[in-house]
C-alpha positions as CSV (number, residue, x, y, z in Angstrom):
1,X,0.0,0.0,0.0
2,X,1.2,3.2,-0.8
3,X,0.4,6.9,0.9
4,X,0.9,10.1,0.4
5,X,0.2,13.1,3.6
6,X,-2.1,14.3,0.7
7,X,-4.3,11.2,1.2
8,X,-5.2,11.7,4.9
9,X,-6.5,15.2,5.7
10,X,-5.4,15.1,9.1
11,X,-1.8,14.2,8.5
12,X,0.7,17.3,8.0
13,X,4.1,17.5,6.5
14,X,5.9,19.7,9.2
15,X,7.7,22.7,8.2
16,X,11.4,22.8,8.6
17,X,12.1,19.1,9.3
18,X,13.4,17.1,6.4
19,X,15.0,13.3,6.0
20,X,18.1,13.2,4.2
21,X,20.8,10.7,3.4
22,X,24.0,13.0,4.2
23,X,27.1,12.0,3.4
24,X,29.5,11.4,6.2
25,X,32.2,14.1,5.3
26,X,29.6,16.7,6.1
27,X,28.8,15.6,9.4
28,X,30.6,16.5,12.8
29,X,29.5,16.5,16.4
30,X,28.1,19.1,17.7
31,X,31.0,21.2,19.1
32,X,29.1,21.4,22.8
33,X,28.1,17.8,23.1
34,X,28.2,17.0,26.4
35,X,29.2,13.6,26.2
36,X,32.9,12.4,27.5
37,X,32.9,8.7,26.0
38,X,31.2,7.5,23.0
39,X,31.2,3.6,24.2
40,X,32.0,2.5,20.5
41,X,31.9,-1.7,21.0
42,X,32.6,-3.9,18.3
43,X,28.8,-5.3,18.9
44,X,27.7,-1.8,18.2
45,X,29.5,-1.2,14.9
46,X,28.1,-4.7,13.7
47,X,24.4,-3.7,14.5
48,X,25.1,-0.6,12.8
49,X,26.7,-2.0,9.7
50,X,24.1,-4.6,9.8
51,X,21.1,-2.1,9.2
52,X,21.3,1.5,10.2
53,X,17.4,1.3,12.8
54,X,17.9,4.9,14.0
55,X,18.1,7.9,12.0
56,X,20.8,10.8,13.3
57,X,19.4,14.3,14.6
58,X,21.3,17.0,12.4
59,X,21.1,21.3,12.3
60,X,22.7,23.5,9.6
61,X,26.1,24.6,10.8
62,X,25.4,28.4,11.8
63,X,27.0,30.8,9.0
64,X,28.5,32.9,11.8
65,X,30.1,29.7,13.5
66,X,34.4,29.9,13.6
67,X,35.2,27.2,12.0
68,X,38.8,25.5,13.2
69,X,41.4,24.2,10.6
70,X,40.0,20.8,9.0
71,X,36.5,21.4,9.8
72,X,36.2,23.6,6.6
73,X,33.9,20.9,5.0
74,X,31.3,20.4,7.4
75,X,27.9,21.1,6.9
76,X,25.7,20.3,9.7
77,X,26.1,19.2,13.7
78,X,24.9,16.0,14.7
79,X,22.6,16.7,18.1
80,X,21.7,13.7,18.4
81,X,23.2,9.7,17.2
82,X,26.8,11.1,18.2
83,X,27.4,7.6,19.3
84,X,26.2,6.2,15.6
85,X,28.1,8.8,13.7
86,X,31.0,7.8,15.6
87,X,30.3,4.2,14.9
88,X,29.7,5.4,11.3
89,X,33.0,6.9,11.0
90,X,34.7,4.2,12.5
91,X,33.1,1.7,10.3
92,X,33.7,4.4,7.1
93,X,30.5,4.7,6.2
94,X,29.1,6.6,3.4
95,X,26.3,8.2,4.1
96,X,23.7,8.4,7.4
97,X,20.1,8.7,7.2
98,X,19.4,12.1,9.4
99,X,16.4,13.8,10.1
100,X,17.3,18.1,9.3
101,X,15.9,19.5,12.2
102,X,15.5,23.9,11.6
103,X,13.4,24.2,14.4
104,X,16.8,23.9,16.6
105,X,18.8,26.3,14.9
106,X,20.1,29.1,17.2
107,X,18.1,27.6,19.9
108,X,21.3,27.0,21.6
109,X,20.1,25.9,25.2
110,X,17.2,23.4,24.1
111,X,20.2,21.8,22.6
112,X,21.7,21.4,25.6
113,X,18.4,20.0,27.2
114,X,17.6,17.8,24.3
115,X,21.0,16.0,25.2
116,X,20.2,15.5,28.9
117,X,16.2,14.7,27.9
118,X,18.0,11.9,25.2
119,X,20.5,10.6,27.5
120,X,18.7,10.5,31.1
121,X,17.9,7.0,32.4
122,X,15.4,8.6,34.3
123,X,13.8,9.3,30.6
124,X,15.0,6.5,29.0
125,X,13.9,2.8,30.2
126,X,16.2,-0.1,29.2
127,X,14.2,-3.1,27.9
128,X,14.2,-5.7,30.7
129,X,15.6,-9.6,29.9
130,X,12.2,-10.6,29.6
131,X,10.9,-7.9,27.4
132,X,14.6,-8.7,25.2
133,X,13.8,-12.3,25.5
134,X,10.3,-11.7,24.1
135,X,11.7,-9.2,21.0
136,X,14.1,-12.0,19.7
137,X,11.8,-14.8,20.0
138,X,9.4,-12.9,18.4
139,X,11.3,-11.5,15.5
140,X,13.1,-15.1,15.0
141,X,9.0,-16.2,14.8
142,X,8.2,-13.2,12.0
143,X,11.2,-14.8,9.7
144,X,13.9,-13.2,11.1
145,X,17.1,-15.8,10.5
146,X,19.6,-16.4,13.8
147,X,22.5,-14.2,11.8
148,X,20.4,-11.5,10.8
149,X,19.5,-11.4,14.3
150,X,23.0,-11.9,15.4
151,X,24.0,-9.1,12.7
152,X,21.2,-6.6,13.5
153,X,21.7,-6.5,17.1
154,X,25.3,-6.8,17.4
155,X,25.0,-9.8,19.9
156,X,26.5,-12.9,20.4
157,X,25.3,-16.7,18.3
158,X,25.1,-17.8,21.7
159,X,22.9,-14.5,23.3
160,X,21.2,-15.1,20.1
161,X,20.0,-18.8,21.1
162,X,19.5,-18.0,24.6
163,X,17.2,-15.5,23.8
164,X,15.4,-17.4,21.8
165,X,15.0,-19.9,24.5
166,X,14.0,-17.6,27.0
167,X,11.1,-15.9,24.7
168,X,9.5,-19.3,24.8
169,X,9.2,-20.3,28.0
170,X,5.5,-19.9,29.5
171,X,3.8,-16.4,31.5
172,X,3.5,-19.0,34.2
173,X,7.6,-19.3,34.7
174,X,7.6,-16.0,34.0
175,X,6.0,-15.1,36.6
176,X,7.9,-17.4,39.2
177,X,11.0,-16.0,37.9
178,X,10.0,-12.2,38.3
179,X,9.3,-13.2,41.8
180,X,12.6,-13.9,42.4
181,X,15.2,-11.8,44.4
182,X,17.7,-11.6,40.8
183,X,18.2,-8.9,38.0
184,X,18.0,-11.8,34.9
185,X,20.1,-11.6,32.1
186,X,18.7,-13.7,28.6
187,X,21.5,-16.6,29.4
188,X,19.4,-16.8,32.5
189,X,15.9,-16.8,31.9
190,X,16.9,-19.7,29.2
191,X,18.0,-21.8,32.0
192,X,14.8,-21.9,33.1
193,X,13.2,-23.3,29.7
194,X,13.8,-26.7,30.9
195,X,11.6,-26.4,34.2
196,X,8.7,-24.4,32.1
197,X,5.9,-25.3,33.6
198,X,7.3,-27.0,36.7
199,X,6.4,-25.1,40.5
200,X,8.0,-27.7,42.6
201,X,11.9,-27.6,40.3
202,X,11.5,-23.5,40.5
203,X,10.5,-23.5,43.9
204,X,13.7,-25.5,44.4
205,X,15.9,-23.0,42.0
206,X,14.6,-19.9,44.1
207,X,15.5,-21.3,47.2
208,X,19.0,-21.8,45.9
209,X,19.0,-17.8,44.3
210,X,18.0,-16.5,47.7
211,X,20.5,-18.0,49.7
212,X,23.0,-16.3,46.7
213,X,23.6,-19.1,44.2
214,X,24.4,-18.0,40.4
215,X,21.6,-19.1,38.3
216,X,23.8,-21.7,36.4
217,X,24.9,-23.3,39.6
218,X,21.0,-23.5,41.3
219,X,20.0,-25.0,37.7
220,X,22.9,-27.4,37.7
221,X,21.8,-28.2,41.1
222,X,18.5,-29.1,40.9
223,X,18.8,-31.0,37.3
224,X,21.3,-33.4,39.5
225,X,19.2,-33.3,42.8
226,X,15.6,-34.1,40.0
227,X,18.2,-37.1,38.3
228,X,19.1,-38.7,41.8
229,X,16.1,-38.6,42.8
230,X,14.8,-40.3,39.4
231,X,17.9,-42.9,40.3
232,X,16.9,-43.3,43.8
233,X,13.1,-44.5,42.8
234,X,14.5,-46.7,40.2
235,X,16.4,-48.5,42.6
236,X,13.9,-48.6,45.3
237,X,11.2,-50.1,42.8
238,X,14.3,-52.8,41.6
239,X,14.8,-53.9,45.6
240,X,11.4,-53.9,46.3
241,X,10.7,-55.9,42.8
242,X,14.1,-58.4,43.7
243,X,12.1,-58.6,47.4
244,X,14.4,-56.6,49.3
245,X,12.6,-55.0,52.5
246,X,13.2,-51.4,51.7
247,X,12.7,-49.0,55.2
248,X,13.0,-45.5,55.3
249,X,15.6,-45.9,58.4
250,X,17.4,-48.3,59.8
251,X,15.9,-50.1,62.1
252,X,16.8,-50.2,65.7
253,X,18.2,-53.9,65.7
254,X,19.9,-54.2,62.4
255,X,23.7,-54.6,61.7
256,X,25.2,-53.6,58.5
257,X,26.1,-56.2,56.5
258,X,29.7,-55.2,56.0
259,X,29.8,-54.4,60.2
260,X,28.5,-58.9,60.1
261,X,31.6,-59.2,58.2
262,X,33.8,-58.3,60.6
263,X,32.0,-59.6,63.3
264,X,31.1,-63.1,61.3
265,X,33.9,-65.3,60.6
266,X,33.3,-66.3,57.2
267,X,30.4,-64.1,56.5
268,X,29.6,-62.7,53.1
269,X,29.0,-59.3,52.9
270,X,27.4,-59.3,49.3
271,X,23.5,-58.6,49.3
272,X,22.5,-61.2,46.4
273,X,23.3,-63.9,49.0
274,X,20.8,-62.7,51.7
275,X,17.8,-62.5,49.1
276,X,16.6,-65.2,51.5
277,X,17.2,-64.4,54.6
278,X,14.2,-63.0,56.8
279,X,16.0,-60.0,58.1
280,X,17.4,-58.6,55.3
281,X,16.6,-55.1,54.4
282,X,18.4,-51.7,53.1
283,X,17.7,-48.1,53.4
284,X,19.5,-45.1,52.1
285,X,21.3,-41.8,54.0
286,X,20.1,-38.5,53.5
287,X,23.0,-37.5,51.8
288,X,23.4,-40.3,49.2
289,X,20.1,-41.6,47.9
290,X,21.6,-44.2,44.8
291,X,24.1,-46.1,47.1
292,X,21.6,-48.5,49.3
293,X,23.1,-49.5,52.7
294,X,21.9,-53.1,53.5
295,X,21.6,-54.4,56.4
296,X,20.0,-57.7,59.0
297,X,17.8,-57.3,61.6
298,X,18.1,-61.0,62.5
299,X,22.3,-61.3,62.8
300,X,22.0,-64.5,65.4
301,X,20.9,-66.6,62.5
302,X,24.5,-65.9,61.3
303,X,26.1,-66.6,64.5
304,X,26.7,-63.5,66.2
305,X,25.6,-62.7,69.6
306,X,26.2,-59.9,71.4
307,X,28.2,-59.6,74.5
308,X,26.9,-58.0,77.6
309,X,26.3,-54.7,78.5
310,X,28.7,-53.6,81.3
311,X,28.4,-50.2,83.4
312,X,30.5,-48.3,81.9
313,X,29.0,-48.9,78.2
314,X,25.5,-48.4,80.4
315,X,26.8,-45.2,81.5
316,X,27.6,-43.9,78.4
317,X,25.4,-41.8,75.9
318,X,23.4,-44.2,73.4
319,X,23.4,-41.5,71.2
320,X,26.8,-40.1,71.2
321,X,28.0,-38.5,67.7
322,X,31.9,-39.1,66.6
323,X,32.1,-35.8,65.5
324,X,35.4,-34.4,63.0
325,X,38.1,-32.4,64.7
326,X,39.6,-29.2,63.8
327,X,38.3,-27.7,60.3
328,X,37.7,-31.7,59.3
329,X,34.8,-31.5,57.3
330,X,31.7,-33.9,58.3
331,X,31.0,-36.8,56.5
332,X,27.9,-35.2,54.6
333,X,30.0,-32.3,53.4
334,X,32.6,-34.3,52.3
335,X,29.8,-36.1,50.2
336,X,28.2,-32.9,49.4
337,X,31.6,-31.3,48.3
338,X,32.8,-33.7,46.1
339,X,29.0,-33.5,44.0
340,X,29.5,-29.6,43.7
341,X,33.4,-29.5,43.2
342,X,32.8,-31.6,39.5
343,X,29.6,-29.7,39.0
344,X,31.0,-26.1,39.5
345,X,34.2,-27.2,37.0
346,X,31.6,-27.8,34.3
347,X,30.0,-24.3,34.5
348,X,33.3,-22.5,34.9
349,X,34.5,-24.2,31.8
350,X,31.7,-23.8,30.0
351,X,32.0,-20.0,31.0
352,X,35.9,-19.9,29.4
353,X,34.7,-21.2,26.7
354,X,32.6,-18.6,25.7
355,X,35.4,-15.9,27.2
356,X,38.3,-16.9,25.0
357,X,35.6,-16.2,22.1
358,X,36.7,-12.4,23.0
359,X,39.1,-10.8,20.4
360,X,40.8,-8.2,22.7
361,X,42.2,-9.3,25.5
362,X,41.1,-7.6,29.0
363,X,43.4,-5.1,31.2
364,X,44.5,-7.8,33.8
365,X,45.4,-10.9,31.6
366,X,49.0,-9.8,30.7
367,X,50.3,-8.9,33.9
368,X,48.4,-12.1,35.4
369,X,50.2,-14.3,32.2
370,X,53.2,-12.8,33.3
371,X,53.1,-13.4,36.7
372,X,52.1,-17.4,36.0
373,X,55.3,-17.6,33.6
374,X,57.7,-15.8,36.0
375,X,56.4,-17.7,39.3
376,X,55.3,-21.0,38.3
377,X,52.6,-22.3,40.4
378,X,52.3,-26.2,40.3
379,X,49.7,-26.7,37.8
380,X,51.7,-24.2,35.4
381,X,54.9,-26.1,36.0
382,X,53.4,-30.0,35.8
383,X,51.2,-29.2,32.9
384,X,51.8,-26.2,30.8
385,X,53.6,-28.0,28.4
386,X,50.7,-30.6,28.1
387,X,47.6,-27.8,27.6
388,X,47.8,-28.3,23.9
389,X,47.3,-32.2,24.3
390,X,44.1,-31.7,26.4
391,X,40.5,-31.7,25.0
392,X,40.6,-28.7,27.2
393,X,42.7,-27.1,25.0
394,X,40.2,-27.8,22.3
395,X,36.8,-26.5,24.2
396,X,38.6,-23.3,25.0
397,X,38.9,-22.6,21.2
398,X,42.9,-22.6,21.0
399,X,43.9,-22.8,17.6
400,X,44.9,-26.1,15.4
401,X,47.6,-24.5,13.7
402,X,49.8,-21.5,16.1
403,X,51.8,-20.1,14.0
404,X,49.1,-18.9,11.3
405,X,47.5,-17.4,14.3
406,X,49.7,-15.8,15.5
407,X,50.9,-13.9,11.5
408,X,48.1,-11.6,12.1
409,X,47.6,-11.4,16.3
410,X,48.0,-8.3,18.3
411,X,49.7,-7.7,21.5
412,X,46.2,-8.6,23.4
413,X,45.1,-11.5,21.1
414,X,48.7,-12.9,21.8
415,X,47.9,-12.5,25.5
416,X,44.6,-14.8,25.2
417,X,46.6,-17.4,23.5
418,X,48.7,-17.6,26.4
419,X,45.8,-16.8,28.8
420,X,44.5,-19.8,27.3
421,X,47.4,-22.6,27.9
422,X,47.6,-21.2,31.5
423,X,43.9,-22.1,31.8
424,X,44.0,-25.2,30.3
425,X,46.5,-26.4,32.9
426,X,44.6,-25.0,36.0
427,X,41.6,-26.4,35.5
428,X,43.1,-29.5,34.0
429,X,45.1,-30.2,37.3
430,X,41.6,-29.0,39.1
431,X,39.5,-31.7,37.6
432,X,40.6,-34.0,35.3
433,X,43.7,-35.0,36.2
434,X,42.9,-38.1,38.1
435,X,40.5,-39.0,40.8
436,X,42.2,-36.9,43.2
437,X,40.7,-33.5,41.7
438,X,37.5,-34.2,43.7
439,X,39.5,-32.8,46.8
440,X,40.9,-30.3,45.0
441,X,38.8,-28.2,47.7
442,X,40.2,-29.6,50.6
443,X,42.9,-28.4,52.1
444,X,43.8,-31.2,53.8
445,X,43.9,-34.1,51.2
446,X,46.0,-34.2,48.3
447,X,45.3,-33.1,44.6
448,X,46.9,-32.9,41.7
449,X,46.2,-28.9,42.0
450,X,46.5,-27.9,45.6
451,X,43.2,-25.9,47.5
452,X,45.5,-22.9,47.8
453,X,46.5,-22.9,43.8
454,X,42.9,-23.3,42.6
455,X,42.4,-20.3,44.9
456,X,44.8,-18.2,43.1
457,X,43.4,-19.5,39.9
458,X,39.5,-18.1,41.3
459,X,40.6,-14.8,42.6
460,X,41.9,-14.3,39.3
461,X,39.1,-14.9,37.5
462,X,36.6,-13.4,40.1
463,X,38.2,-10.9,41.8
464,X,40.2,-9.4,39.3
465,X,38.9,-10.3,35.8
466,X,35.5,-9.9,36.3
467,X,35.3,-6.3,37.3
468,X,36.7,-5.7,34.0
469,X,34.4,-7.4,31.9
470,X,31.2,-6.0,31.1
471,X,27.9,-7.4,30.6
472,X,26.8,-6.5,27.5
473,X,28.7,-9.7,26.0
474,X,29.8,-11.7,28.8
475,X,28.8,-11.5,32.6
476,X,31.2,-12.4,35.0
477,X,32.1,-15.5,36.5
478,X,29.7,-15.7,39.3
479,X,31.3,-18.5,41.8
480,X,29.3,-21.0,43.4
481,X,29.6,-21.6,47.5
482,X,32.3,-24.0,47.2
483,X,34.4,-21.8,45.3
484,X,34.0,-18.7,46.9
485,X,35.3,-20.7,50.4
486,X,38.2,-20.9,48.5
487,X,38.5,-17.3,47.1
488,X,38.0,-16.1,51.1
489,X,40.5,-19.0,52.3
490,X,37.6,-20.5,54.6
491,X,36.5,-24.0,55.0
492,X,33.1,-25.1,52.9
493,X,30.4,-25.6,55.0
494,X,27.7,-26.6,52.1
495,X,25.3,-25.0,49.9
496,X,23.2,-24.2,52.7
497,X,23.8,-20.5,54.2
498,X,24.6,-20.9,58.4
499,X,21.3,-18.9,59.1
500,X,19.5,-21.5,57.0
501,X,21.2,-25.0,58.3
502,X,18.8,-25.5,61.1
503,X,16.1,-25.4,58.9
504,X,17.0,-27.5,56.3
505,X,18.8,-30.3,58.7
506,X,15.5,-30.5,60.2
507,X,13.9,-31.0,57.4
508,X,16.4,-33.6,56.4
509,X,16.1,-35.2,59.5
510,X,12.6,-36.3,58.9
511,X,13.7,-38.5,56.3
512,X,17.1,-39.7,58.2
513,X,17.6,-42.6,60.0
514,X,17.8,-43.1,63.7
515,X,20.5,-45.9,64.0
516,X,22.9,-43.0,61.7
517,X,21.6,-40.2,64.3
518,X,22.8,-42.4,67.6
519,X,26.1,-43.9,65.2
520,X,27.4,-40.8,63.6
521,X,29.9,-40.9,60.1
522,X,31.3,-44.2,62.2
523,X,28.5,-46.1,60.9
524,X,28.4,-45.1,57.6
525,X,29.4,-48.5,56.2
526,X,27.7,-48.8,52.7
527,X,27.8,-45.0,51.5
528,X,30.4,-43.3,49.5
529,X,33.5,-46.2,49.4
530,X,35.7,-43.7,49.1
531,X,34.6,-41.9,52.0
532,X,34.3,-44.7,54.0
533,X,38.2,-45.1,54.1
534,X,38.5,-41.9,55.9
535,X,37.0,-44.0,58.6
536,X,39.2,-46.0,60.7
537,X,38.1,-49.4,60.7
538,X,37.9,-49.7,64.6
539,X,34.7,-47.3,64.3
540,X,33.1,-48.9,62.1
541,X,33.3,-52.3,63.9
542,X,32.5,-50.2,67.3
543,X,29.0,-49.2,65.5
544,X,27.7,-52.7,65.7
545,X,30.0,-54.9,67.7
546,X,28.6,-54.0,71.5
547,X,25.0,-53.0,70.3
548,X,22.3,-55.4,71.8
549,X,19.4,-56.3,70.4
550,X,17.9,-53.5,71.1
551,X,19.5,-51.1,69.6
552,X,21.8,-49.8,72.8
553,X,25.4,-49.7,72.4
554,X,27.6,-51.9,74.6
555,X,30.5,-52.6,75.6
């Protein structure tokens, strides 16, 4: 359809306004702009090579106006776009479309207020994740291809795809997510696309967000804490189908098998050859629901009796803990730090990965290459010279062939290609170096990469990279609990904040057993093996050996 102002009566062509394509070599900034930094990004100059969207605000250079040497040939001031004709220039455009405005000629001081009125955030509100979420999604539904998008926006293929995900996720999640205590970013809200629709999964997510998890991490969480519990029922329905006794504690009178064992010359500790026995049952800690702990409630008919209770086992504490000494971390940390220690190495990868996509290389990366390369810190020194063998090296984006990269590589780009190795061998050394990375986190066990090098490695990414990174590209690394005890030099305590522990061991509790209560980690026979070898042996025996039937300890 085509119109013409003449067609509608009551549409007027205004007087002294006009839209022009104006070449570029007669346009300058207006000589009072107020603005100090034009925040040129590569991004921007993409979006505006891609498809000029905004036309340029320009007035007639006054006749009267002294002109200094080499600005002879301009025509007319931009008042406002000075950020796209800089972009413009920058990208040696031709020509800018720019709406001639006359009505601001001589009006010198409305020129000064149409560059606060422009500029104010008071008068200009950003588009929120959502509301960007919902633009994408529905321009990529209008026709809109992934690279136009990706060209006409300036942002990145994988922005691009997140917020494509996170326009499609329901008003319902919406909503839940709105109601949570978090400014979202797109990479965000498409975290959530996989829980669309589920109250109980984002119920569990906003816990994690209020008690100051990233997003990533509370996602990650959940999807493992949603799969264990799928793996827990799987294995329950597979005892209870082999007829295995399944309780939801362990009963008073029962003895682990393994604790029979020791007790039980000859015994066998395997559960496939107590199918038949009467008393044989298993049930599960609260910390580790796909490892089944079994256990007999009837041990005589294996020939153990228990020995008598004497006074001092009498006078004595039936419930008595064996608690960990010092900064010894409790059995259920220990179980819950080596799920999150492989878990948060996964994100943070996953986060370098998109960060050596960068083409310039931030201010600290240099002096922090330097420093790695002058002092040598043990996952430097044992595997530097391995980072190019690693599939690391490979996720990271480090170039097949060196040498043509670095024909054409500046001074920063070089930096990142170094940046790079160095990364490879921290966080090879922190978690795939060999079983030992899983207590990378403790201070007191060994790893391939001790707790106070991954610290160093953390800080540096946390403390002193991410305040130079900005978030129109990239966020920061955000760390997860278990990291950040590390960045502060403290001992992990868990996911669970201190103010909150109470609260959620009660709740635990509910579901925990009563012998593991009165026993402590000494009668965790059954759980995580490797764990269990932190035990000494002599506790674990003490759990059952001098218990009577029932259920005190003895002597």
């Amino acid at each position: 359809m085509s119109l013409a102002p003449s067609d509608l009566p009551d549409v007027a062509v205004p007087e002294n306004l006009f839209l022009w394509h104006i070449p570029l070599k007669y346009l300058t900034h207006f000589p009072d702009n107020v603005r100090e930094d034009y925040g040129i990004t590569s991004a921007f100059c993409k979006s505006l090579l891609a498809k000029q969207q905004v036309v340029l605000t320009a007035i007639p250079i006054p006749d009267d106006y002294d002109r200094q040497e080499g600005e002879e040939g301009y025509l007319f001031w931009v008042t406002k776009g000075n950020r796209r004709l800089e972009g413009g220039r920058r990208l040696k455009l031709e020509t800018m479309l720019c709406l001639v405005d006359l009505t601001m000629a001589g009006d010198r001081a409305g020129l000064f207020i149409d560059q606060l009125v422009e500029n104010d955030g008071d008068f200009r509100l950003p588009l929120s994740a959502f509301e960007q979420a919902q633009a994408l999604f529905q321009a990529h539904q209008a026709g809109a291809t992934r690279t136009e998008l990706r060209q006409r926006t300036g942002r990145t293929k994988e922005q691009i795809s997140a917020g494509i995900a996170a326009g499609r996720i329901s008003e319902q999640t919406k909503r839940a997510a709105r109601a949570m205590d978090h400014v979202w970013t797109l990479d965000d809200i498409a975290l959530l696309s996989e829980f669309d629709g589920d109250d109980a999964a984002l119920a569990r997510i906003q816990q994690r967000i209020d008690w100051g998890h990233p997003v990533a991490y509370a996602v990650e969480t959940v999807r493992d804490e949603l799969a264990e519990e799928a793996e827990h029922d799987r294995i329950i329905a597979k005892l209870e189908e082999a007829g295995v006794r399944v309780t939801e504690t362990r009963p008073p009178e029962a003895f682990l098998l393994q604790t029979l064992a020791h007790l039980v010359d000859g015994f066998d500790p395997e559960p496939d050859q107590h199918a038949a026995c009467a008393g044989h049952g298993a049930f599960f800690y609260s910390y580790n629901k796909t490892e089944p702990v079994y256990y007999c409630t009837t041990p005589t008919e294996h020939g153990y009796t228990a020995p008598e209770p004497s006074n001092a086992s009498a006078a004595s504490s039936p419930r008595e803990e064996a608690k960990p000494s010092g900064d010894e971390p409790s059995r259920k940390i220990v179980i819950e730090g080596r799920n999150a220690w492989p878990r948060v190495g996964t994100l943070r990868q996953q986060w370098l990965a998109e960060f050596f996509q960068r083409k310039t290389a931030p201010k600290p990366v240099l002096p922090f290459v330097t420093k790695m390369l002058v002092e040598m810190p043990s996952p430097v020194r044992d595997y530097l010279t391995s980072s190019r063998c690693s599939a690391l090296y490979d996720e990271f984006g480090g170039p097949a062939d060196p040498d043509h990269a670095l024909q054409d590589a500046s001074t920063g780009q070089q930096a990142m290609m170094l940046l790079r190795l160095i990364a490879v061998a921290f966080e090879h050394q922190m978690t795939r170096a060999s079983q030992d990375c899983k207590n990378t986190w403790r201070p007191d066990k060994y790893s391939p990469c001790s707790a106070e090098d991954a610290a160093l490695w953390l800080r540096f990414l946390v403390n002193t990279l991410g305040p130079e990174l900005g978030t129109r590209t990239l966020q920061p690394y955000q760390p997860a609990p278990i990291e950040q005890a590390l960045i502060d030099g403290v001992p992990y305590r868990g996911d669970t904040p201190v103010d909150q522990a109470d609260v959620v061991e009660e709740a635990a509790e509910e579901h925990s057993s009563t012998a593991e209560s009165r026993t402590g980690h000494a009668s965790d026979g059954g759980g995580d093996e490797e764990a269990d070898s932190e035990v000494p042996l002599e506790a674990e025996r003490s759990d059952d050996a001098g218990r009577g039937f029932d259920g005190a300890k003895a002597a």
